[in-house]
VMD Tcl script that draws the C-alpha trace (Angstrom):
set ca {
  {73.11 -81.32 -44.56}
  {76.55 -80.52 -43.55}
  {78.24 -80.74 -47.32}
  {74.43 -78.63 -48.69}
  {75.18 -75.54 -46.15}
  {79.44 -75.55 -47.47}
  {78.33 -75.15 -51.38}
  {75.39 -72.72 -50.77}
  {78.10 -70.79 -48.18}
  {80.58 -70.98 -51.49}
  {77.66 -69.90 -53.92}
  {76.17 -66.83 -51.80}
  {76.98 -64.55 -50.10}
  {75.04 -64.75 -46.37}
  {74.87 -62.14 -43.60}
  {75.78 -62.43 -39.71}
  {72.80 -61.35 -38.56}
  {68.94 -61.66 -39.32}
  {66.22 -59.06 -39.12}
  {63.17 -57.93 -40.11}
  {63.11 -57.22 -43.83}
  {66.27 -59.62 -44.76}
  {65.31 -62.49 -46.93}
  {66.90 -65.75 -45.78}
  {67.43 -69.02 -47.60}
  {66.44 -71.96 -46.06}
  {67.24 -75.21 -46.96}
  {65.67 -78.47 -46.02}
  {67.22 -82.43 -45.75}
  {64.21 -84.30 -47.16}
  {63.19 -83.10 -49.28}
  {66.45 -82.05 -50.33}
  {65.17 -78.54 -51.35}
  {65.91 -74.52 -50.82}
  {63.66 -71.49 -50.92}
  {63.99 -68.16 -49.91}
  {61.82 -66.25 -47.69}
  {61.27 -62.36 -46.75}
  {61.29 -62.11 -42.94}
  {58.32 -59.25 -41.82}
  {58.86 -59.75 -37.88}
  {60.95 -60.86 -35.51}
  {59.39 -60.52 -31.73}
  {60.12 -62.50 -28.43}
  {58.30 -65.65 -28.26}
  {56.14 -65.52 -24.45}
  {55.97 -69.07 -23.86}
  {59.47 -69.99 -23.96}
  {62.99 -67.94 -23.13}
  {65.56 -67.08 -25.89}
  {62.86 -68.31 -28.16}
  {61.62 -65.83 -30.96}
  {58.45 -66.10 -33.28}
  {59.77 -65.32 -36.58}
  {56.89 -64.52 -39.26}
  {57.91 -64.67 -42.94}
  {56.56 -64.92 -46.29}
  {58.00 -67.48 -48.35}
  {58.48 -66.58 -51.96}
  {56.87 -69.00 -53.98}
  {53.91 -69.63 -56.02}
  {51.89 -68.82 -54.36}
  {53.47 -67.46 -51.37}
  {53.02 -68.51 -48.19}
  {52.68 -66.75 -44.42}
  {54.18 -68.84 -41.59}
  {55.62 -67.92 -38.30}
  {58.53 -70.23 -36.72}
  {59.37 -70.74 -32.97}
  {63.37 -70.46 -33.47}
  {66.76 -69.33 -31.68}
  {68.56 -66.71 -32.50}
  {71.89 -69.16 -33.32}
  {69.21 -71.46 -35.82}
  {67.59 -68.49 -37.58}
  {71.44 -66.81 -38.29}
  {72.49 -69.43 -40.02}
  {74.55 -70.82 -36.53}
  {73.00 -74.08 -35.88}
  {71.36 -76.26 -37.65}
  {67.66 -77.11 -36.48}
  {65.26 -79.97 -37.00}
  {61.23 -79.60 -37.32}
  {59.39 -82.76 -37.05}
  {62.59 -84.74 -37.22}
  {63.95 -82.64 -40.73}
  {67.09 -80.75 -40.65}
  {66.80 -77.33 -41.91}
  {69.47 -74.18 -41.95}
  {68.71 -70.77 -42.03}
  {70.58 -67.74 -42.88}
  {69.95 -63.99 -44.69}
  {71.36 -63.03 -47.60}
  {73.79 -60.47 -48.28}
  {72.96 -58.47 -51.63}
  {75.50 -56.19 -51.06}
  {74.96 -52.25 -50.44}
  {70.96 -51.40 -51.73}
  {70.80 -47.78 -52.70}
  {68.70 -45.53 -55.34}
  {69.40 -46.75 -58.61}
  {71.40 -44.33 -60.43}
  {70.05 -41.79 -62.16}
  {70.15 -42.05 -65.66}
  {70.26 -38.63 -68.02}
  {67.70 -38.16 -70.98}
  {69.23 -38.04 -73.92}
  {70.34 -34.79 -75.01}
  {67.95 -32.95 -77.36}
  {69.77 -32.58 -81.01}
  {68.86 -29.58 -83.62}
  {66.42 -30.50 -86.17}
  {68.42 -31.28 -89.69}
  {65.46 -30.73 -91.71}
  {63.72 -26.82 -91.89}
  {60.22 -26.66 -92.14}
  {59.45 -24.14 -95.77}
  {56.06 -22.64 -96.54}
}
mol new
graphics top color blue
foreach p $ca { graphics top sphere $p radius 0.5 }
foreach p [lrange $ca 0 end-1] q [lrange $ca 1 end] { graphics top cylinder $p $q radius 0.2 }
display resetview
């Protein structure tokens, strides 16, 4: 798992922090495999300290609602974590600054060439 998280950390650019509207990539030991999911909320678990439910949407075909039981370090890409005996990492993406697209002009109106004659 260790040499999968060093080429996706060469490949992409990750963020330090998780939160609610981030989409993280997650990778997975067996089966070696990677998706990315959009995280909708992030809210203290009750039945267990330092422990947060973290509900995301997978984006695949056809996506997929599931909420994890995670720590903070293991859903920041931190620690890697094992579910049912799997190793899996975690960690948001950085797309870089997100703004308004830019604006583009319409094209600037040019004088008919041709006159209409009655």
């Amino acid at each position: 798992m260790e040499k999968t998280i060093q080429e996706l950390r060469r490949i992409i650019s990750f963020k330090d922090t998780t939160q609610a509207g981030d989409i993280v990539l997650t990778a997975i030991a067996e089966p070696k495999s990677v998706f990315y999911a959009l995280i909708t909320d992030i809210s203290p678990d009750q039945a267990k300290r330092d422990w947060w439910q973290l509900t995301m949407h997978i984006l695949g075909l056809p996506p997929q609602k599931v909420t994890w039981a995670l720590r903070e370090p293991q859903f920041s890409g931190r620690e890697v974590f094992t579910m049912n005996g799997i190793e899996h990492f975690m960690q948001a993406v950085d797309f870089g600054p997100v703004g308004a697209p830019p604006v583009s002009k319409p094209p600037a109106r040019r004088k008919a060439v041709l006159r209409v004659v009655k």
